[in-house]
C-alpha positions, 0 to 999 in steps of 0.5 A, a space after each residue: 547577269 545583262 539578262 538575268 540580273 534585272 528579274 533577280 533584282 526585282 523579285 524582292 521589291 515586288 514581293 515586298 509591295 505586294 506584301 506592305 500596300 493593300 492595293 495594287 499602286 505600289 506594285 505597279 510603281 515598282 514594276 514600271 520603275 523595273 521596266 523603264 530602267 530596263 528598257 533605258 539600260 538594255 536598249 542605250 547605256 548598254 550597247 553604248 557601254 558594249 560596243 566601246 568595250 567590244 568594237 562593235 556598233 550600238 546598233 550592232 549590238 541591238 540587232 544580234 540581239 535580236 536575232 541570236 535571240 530569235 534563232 536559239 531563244 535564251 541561250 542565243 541571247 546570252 550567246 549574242 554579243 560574244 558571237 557578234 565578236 567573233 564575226 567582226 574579229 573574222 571580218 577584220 583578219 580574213 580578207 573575204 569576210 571583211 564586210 562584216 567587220 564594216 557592217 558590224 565594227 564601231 571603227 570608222 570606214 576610212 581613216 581620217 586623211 582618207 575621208 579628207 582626200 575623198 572630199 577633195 578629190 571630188 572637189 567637195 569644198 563645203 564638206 571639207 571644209 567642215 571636216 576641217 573646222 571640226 577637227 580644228 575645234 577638237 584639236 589645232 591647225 597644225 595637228 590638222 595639217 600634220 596629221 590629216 591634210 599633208 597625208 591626204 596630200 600625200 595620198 594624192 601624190 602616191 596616186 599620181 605616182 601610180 597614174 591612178 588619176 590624171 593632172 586634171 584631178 590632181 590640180 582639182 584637189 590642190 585647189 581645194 585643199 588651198 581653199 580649205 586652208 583659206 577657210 580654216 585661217 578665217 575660221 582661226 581669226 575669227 575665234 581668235 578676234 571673239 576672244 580678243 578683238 583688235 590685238 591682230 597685228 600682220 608681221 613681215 614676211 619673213 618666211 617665204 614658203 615655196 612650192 617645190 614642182 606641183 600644186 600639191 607642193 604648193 598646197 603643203 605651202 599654204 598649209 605651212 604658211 597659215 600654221 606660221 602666220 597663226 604663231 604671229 610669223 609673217 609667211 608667203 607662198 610662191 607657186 612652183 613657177 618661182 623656183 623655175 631657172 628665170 624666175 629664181 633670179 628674180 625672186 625677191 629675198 629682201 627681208 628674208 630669214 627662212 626658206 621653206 621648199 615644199 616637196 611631195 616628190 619621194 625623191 626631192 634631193 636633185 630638185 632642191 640642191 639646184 634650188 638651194 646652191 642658187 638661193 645660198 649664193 645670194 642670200 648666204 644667211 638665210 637659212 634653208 629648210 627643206 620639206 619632205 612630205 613623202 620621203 621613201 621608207 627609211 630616208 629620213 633616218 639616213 642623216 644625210 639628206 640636208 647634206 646632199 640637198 645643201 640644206 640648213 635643215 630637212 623635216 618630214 613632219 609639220 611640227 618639226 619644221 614650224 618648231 625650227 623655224 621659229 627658233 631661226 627667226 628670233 635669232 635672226 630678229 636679234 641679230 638684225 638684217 643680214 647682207 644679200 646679194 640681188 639678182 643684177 648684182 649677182 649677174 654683173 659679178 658673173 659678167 665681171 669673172 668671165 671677163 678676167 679670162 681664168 683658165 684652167 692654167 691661170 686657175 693653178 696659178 691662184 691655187 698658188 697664191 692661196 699656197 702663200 698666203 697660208 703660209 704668211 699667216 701661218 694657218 693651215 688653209 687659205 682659200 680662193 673662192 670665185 662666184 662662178 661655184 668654183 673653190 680653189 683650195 691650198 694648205 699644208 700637208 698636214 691640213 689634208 684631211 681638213 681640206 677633203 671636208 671643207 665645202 665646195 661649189 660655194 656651199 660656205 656660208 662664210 665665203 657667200 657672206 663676204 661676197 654679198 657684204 662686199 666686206 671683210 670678215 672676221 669670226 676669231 671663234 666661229 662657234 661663239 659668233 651668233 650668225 654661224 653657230 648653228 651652220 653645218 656646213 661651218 662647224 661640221 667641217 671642223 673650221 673654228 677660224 675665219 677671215 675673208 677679204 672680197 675680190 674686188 675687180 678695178 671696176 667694183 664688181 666683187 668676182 670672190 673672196 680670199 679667206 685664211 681658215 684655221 681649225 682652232 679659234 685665234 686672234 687676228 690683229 688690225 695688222 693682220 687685216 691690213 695685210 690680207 686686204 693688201 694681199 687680196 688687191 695685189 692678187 686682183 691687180 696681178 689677175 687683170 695684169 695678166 688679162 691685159 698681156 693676154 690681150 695685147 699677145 692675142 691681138 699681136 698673133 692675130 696681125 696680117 702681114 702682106 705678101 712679098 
């Protein structure tokens, strides 16, 4: 019918022209009424319509025509499209063949991260750039990151990976997939200010967004950052220099309430528990995510990569991680600022610890003194946490499988809490207290009551904590608190006692008598 149908359909209109007009003018409107929709129909809704349908080009369409048309006559033409259909759907399955399905096929050549990823890696800004703001125009800025741009960083690390290119190169497509984002949040803004001028506002920074150990890492920053800053969170990126052994000391956290650590390593695990366990020790409120933007095949399913990087949370998508995010930043809008320990201060409690002298035995000895105090308050679990990662813990025998779950090299958030407030503690219901409902690593360990006490040395350096830990929610008294106050003094003042006897008996071995 494509073919036959337009002569069928004009024989009655021609025949009923030529049999009403005595002159030839309405023939020749007839026939080149039939001849210009013909050629419109055949030669552009057509292909257009076929190759949709089909998978084939418009003009893949035309030239079989053409040439079936040429090489059988008639039955070529009704033969063309069908034929064409079959080379492409050979080209697309025989690896031999699959020219044909590029020359023919309607399917783009590359896909689009690949056609991100060729641009950046020779470098070719305005191109991508481009690319990008088409897609932003169509779509949103994080469906361009998430589908399109980490991909394509993806493809660049899995090339590294493989020594396909060299740190040279790598570095040039971090820097221009940075530029690209700084171009996509201008042209962002400036749509945003046609439609509504002057309602920008800048907020804190309260998501600090760091690069985990290349610049592609730091190129997933960025993108994080501009999709947050676009929903009115205020983000900064640090380059992968900030998370380095000095310069993680030194990273400023004030006013911190989310840190994201952006991976492209398969394997980001070692690298981020050291990162986290560090941040977790000064800032234990901030909450911690994770970024794993190449996980190996099936890890992200395991449900346990949170847990082995010390993380409040890990996400492989984009839309995950900016969705989770904000949830933690209205709740900690509503709670307010929370304590967090400084990098000298944190220095000055380790010097403190260390000048106390625990050993080993005298280690045992606090073990013990936690013993007492679980049973004084009758809880299952007394702890004594220390800065220097190391938990002591205590309870009764029939606490033994809590104790197994409880964290440990001061992953808790509670006793991190108290060692950066420099205060007490007290969560009577863990799950009902707004600033720990939502911590695994509280509530996964099955702790429903908290009371901690610092360890405060006679100079004022908090060296760790004394906590009581209960597995169903109670009540805690101003008397008790009085009394796990007092016993965390008598247990710093029994501590520097003994350092004291320890001294005096060194330095008693260490006298020179003279010879007789």
């Amino acid at each position: 019918m494509p073919y036959l149908g337009p002569f069928l359909a004009a024989i009655f209109p021609v025949a009923l022209a030529i049999a009403v007009d005595p002159g030839w003018t309405m023939l020749f409107w007839v026939v080149g009424l039939f001849v210009t929709a013909e050629l419109v129909s055949n030669n552009v809704v057509e292909p257009w319509l076929y190759g949709s349908s089909t998978g084939l080009s418009s003009l893949a369409i035309i030239i079989a025509a053409i040439f079936w048309t040429m090489l059988w006559g008639p039955v070529g033409l009704f033969l063309a499209t069908p034929l064409t259909v079959c080379l492409v759907v050979m080209g697309r399955y025989v690896p031999q063949l699959e020219f044909l399905g590029v020359l023919l096929g309607s399917d783009p050549v590359l896909a689009p991260e690949e056609q991100l990823y060729q641009r950046l890696l020779a470098g070719n800004l305005e191109e991508a750039v481009e690319f990008a703001e088409n897609y932003v125009d169509e779509c949103s800025s994080r469906e361009l990151y998430d589908n399109v741009g980490i991909p394509a960083l993806r493809l660049a690390e899995n090339d590294r990976q493989r020594s396909s290119i060299d740190t040279n190169y790598r570095r040039l497509v971090a820097d221009t997939a940075i530029s690209v984002v700084r171009e996509v949040d201008d042209h962002i803004r400036e749509k945003a200010n046609a439609v509504d001028e002057g309602n920008h506002t800048a907020q804190r920074p309260c998501v600090l967004c760091l690069a985990g150990r290349t610049e592609l890492d730091h190129a997933a920053a960025e993108m994080l950052a501009q999709v947050l800053e676009e929903r009115t969170i205020g983000a900064k990126v640090l380059p992968p220099i900030a998370v380095s052994r000095g310069a993680l000391e030194q990273l400023d956290l004030q006013g911190v309430d989310v840190v994201c650590l952006s991976y492209f390593h398969p394997q980001p695990q070692v690298y981020a528990r050291y990162v986290f366990r560090r941040l977790r020790r000064r800032a234990p409120q901030v909450k911690l995510a994770a970024c794993c933007w190449n996980l190996i095949a099936g890890t992200e399913q395991t449900g346990e990569l949170k847990t082995q990087m010390a993380a409040d949370a890990a996400f492989a998508s984009l839309q995950a991680c900016v969705e989770q995010v904000e949830a933690w930043v209205g709740r900690a809008a509503a709670l307010g600022d929370t304590p967090q320990l400084t990098a000298d201060a944190e220095r000055a409690q380790l010097a403190a610890l260390r000048g106390l002298g625990l050993d080993a035995s005298k280690r045992q000895d606090l073990d013990e003194a936690s013993r007492k105090v679980a049973q004084a308050f009758n809880v299952p679990i007394a702890l004594v946490t220390l800065v220097d990662n190391i938990q002591l813990t205590a309870a009764e025998a029939r606490a033994q499988e809590v104790q197994a779950g409880l964290p440990s090299n001061h992953e808790g958030s509670l006793d991190a809490h108290v060692i950066a407030a420099g205060d007490m503690l007290v969560s009577e219901d863990v799950t009902e207290d707004p600033r720990f409902a939502d911590d695994p690593h509280v509530l996964e360990r099955g702790i429903r009551f908290y009371a901690g006490v610092p360890l405060r040395t006679s100079s004022g350096h908090v060296v760790g904590c004394l906590c009581v830990i209960d597995t169903q929610p109670r009540e805690f008294t101003d008397r008790d608190r009085d009394r796990l106050q007092e016993m965390a003094k008598q247990l710093m003042i029994d501590i520097q006692s003994a350092r004291v006897a320890t001294g005096v008996e060194s330095d008693s071995s260490r006298e020179v008598h003279p010879a007789p």
